[in-house]
C-alpha positions in Angstrom: 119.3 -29.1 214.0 122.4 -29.3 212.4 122.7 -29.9 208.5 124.3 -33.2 208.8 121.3 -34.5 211.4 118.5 -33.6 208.3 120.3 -36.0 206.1 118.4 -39.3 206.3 119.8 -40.4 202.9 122.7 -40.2 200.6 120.7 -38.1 198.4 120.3 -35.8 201.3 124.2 -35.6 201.7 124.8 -35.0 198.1 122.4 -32.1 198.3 124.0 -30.1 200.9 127.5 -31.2 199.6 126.5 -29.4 196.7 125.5 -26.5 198.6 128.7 -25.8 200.3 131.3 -26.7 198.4 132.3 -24.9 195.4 130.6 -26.1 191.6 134.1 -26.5 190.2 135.1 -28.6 193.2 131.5 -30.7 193.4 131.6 -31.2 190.1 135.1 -33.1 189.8 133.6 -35.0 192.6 129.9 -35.7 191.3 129.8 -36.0 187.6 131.6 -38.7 185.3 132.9 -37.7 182.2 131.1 -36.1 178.8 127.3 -36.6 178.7 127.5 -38.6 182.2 126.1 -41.4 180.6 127.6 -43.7 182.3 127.1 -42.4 186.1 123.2 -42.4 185.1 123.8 -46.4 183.5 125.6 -47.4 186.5 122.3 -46.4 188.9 119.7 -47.4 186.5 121.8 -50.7 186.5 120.4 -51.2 190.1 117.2 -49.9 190.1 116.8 -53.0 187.1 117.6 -55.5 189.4 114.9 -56.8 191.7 114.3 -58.8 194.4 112.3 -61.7 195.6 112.2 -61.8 199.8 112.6 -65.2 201.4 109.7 -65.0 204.9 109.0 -66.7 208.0 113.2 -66.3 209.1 113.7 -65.1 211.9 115.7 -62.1 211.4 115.8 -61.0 215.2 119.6 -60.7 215.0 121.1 -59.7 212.4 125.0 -58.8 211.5 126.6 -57.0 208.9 130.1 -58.4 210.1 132.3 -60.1 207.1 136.1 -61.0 206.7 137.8 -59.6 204.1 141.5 -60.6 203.3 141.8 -62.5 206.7 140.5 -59.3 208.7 137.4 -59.0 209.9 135.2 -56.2 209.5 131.8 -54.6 210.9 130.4 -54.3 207.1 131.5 -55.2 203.8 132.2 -51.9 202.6 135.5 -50.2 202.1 136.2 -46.4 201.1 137.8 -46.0 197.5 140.7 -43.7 196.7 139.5 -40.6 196.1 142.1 -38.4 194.5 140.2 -35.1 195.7 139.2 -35.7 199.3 142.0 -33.1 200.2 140.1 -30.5 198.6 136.5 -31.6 200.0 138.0 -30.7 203.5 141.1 -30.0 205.3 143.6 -33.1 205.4 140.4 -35.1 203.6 142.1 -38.4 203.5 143.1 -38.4 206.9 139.4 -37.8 207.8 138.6 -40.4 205.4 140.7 -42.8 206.9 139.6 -42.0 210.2 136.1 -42.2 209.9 136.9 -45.9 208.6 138.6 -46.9 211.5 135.8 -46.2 213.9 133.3 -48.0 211.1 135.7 -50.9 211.6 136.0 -50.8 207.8 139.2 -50.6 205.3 140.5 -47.2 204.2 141.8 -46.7 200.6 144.4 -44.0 200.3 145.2 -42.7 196.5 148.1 -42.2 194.7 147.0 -38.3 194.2 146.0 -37.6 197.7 147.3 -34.1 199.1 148.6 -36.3 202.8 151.4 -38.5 202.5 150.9 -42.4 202.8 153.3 -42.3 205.9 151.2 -39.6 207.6 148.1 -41.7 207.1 149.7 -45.0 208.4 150.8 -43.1 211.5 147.8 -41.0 212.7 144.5 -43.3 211.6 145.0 -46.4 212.8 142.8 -49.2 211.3 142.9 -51.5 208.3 144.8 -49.5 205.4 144.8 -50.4 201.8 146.9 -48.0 198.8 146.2 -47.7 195.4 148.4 -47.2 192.5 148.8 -45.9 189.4 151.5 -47.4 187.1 153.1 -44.4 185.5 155.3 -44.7 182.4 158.6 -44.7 184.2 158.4 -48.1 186.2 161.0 -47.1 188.7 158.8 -44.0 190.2 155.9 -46.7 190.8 158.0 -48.9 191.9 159.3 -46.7 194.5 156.2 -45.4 195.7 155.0 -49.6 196.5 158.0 -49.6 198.3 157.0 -46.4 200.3 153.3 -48.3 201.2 154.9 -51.7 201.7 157.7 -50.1 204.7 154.2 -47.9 205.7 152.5 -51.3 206.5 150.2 -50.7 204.2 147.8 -54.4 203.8 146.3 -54.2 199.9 147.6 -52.8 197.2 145.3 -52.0 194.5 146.5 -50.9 191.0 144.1 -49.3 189.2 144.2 -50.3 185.6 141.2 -48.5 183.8 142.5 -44.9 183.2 145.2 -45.4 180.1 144.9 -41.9 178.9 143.1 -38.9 180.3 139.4 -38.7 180.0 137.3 -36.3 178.5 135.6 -34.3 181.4 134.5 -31.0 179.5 132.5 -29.7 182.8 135.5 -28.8 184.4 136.5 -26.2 181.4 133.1 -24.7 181.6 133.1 -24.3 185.8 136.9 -22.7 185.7 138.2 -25.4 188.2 141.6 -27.8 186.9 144.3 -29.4 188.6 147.0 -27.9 188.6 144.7 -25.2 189.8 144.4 -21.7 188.1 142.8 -19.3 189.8 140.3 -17.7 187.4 137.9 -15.1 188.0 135.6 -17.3 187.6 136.5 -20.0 190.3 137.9 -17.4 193.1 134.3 -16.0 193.0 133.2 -19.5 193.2 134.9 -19.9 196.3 134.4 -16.5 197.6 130.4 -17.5 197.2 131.1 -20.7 199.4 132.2 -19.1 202.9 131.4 -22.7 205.3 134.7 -24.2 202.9 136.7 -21.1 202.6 136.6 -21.4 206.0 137.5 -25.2 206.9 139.2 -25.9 203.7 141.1 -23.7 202.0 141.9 -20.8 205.2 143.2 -23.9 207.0 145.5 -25.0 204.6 146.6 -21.5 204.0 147.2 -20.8 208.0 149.4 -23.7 208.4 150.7 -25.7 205.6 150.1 -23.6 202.7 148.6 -24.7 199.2 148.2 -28.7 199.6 150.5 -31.0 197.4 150.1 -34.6 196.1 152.7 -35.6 198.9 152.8 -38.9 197.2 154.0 -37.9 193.8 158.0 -38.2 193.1 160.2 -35.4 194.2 160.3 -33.3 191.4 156.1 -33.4 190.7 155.4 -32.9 194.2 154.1 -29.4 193.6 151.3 -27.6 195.5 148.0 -27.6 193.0 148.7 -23.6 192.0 151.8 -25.3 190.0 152.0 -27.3 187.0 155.8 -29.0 187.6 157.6 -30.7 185.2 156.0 -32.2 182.3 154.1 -35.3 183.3 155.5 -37.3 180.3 157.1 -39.7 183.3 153.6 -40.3 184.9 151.9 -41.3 181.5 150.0 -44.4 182.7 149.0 -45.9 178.6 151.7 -48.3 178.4 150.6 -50.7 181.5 150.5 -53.9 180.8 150.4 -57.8 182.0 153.5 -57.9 182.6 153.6 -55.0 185.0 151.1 -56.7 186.8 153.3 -59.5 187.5 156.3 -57.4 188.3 154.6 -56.0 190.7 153.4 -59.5 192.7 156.9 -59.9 192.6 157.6 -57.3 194.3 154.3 -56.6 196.7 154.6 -59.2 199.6 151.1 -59.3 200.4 147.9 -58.7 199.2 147.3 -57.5 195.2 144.1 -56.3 193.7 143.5 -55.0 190.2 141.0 -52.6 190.1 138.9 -51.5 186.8 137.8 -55.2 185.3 135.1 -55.4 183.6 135.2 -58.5 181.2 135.7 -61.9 182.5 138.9 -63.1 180.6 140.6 -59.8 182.1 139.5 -61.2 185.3 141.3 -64.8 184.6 144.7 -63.1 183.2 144.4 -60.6 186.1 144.4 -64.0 188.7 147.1 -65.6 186.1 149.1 -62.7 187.0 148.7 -63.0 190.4 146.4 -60.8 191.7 144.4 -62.2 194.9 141.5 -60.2 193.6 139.5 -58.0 191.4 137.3 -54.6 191.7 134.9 -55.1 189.0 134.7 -51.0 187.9 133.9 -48.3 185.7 135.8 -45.6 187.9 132.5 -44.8 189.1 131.6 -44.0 185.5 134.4 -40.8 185.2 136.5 -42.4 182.5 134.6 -44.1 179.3 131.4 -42.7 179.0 130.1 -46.0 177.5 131.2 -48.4 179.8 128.9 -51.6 181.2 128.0 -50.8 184.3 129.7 -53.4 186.3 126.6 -54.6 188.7 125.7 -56.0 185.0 129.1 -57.8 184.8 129.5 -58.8 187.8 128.6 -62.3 187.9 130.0 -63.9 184.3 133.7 -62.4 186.5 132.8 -63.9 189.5 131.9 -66.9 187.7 135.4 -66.9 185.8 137.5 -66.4 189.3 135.4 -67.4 192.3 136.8 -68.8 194.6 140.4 -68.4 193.5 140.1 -64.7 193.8 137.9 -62.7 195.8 135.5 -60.3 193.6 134.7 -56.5 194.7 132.5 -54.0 193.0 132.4 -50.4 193.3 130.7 -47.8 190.9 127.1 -46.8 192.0 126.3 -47.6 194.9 123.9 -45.5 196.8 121.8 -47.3 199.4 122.4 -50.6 201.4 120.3 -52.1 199.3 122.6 -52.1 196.2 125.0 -53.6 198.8 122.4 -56.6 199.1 122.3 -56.8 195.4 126.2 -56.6 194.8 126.4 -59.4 197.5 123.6 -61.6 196.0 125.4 -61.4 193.2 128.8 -62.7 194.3 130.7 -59.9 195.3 132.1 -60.2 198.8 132.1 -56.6 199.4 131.7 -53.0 198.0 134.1 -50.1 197.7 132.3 -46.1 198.0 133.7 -43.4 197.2 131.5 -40.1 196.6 129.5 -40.2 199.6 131.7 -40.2 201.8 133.3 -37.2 200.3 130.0 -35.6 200.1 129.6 -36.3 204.3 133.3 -35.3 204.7 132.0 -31.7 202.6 129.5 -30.9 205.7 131.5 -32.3 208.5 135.2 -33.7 207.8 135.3 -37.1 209.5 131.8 -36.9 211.5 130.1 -36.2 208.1 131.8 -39.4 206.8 130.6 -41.7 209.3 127.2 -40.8 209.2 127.2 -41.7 205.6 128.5 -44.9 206.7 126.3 -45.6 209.3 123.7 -44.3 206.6 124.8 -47.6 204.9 125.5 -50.0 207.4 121.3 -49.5 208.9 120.0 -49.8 205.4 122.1 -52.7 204.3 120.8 -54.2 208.1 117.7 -53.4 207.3 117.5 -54.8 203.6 118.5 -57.9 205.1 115.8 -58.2 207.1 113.5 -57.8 204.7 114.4 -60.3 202.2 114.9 -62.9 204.6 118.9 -63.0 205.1 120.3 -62.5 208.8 123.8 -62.4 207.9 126.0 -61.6 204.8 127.1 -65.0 204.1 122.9 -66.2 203.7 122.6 -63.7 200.4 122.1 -65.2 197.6 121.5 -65.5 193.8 118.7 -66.5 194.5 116.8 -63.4 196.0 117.6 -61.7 193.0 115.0 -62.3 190.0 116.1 -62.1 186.4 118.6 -63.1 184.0 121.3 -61.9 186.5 120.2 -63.8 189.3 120.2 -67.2 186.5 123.7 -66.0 185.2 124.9 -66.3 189.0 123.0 -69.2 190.0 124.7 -71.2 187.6 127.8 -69.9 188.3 127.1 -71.2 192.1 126.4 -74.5 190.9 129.1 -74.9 188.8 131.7 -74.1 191.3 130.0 -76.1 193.8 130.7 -79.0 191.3 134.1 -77.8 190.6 
């Protein structure tokens, strides 16, 4: 039996993810930033909430089919940039994005992905969304929307929540940085992990060479063994409102702004122009003391529903939290680290296993508190002050 078949849970996945690919690597991908506080807040979050199962439903049939955007999709789930996945396995994004097109789901490519944006919009196929960072010279971003917008790109996400580097002191203790620098320490980390030597890092060396950020500008597309020029140009802590609005002038269709986690941010955000929000903590690897944003979630949705649609990413684990994140108003999730941990055992077959990992416990959860469809969750399968905070919030739009 394959390692991939005796994974019956993300938890399984994480654990042979961590297995084969090298600490330095795992460990950009797994951990948040200084004490991991808040990773471990944004799961306990969801633990907190329960819920209270509506019976005698017949539940025979159910679907995990919603529409985001005007698309349809098979589950309300979409993969979230994930700057690394090149590294996880050999062209990661593109296996990312494949994977999501046979789930029927939306891809999200980021702006630090080692395969160009044009590569990805030619060889995956499926519904493709591309996130961006708004770097301190305007033009370079500016250039790069035009890039995904000529790409056909759908969505375009800015992520908003990373104004300066954050403090990630792991990665100076486990040897591994990008750029990379090939310690001692780190090439016997990856001379200790011979399944991604072998489907990572040989690949890229037989064919391509040392992978890139493909969609960085010109003169900072270097492979990860070199630093560039100084990255003064890509600073991203001068962002503000009115880039947002400069760029729904110049993005033709849909905008999201991705890293909201207090409700009047949500309202300018909307003001701006933005046809939606992620409500995010960047999965908990920026501030360490962040709210997790399941605890947020519904005072935004309340402040934007249903001029905006409401996403939520940042510790999701089991279809269950997807039931929560529903009940709670969001109209879907975004995942990002377990796919990559799939990806890590099998590129694009690991990935979808993860999602189908998803998609039969979210059926399942479904079923067993009563709701045969997405759109029949609820606030009020939810008990506690969360489940009040979005009940009112229901009633007040239904009034509205």
């Amino acid at each position: 039996m394959s390692a991939l078949a005796r994974c019956l849970n993300l938890a399984d996945v994480r654990e042979h993810a961590r297995r084969r690919l090298p600490k330095g690597i795992f460990e950009f991908i797994d951990r948040g930033a200084e004490d991991d506080e808040a990773l471990a807040h944004n799961r306990e979050a969801f633990r907190r909430i329960k819920l209270k199962p509506k019976v005698l439903i017949d539940v025979s049939s159910r679907s995990a089919e919603t529409a985001l955007f005007g698309r349809a999709h098979a589950m309300p789930i979409a993969i979230a940039p994930t700057g690394a996945a090149g590294l996880v396995w050999y062209e990661g994004e593109l296996e990312l994005a494949r994977a999501a097109a046979a789930a029927r789901i939306p891809f999200t490519l980021a702006t630090r992905s080692m395969t160009s944006l044009e590569d990805i919009a030619a060889k995956a196929g499926g519904t493709l969304w591309f996130q961006l960072y708004v770097w301190a010279e305007r033009k370079l971003s500016f250039k790069l929307v035009e890039r995904a917008n000529a790409a056909g790109f759908e969505v375009l996400i800015v992520t908003v929540d990373v104004p300066v580097a954050p403090n990630r002191e792991y990665n100076g203790r486990n040897g591994f940085s990008l750029p990379f620098n090939p310690t001692v320490r780190a090439l016997l980390d990856m001379l200790a992990h011979p399944h991604w030597l072998l489907n990572v890092m040989s690949r890229y060396l037989l064919t391509t060479g040392m992978p890139r950020y493909e969609n960085m500008p010109g003169e900072h597309r270097e492979r990860i063994t070199q630093g560039g020029k100084p990255l003064t140009s890509l600073r991203g802590d001068n962002i503000m409102w009115d880039d947002i609005q400069e760029l729904r002038r110049r993005w033709p269709r849909t905008l999201i702004v991705k890293g909201i986690l207090r409700a009047e941010d949500a309202v300018r955000a909307v003001a701006c122009g933005a046809d939606g929000v992620v409500v995010s903590n960047h999965g908990g690897r920026c501030l360490d003391s962040a709210v997790a944003p399941i605890d947020v979630l519904p005072e935004i949705v309340d402040a934007v529903s249903p001029r905006a649609t409401v996403l939520l990413d940042s510790g999701v684990r089991r279809g269950g939290d997807i039931v929560k994140a529903l009940a709670l108003g969001a109209s879907a999730v975004l995942s990002g680290r377990p796919c990559l941990y799939g990806m890590a055992l099998a590129g694009k077959m690991g990935a979808q296993h993860v999602l189908e990992l998803l998609r039969q416990e979210l059926l399942t959860a479904m079923g067993q508190v009563g709701c045969p469809t997405v759109a029949d969750l609820g606030p009020e399968i939810v008990d506690g002050a969360a489940a009040k905070a979005a009940r009112s919030a229901e009633q007040v739009r239904a009034f509205a």
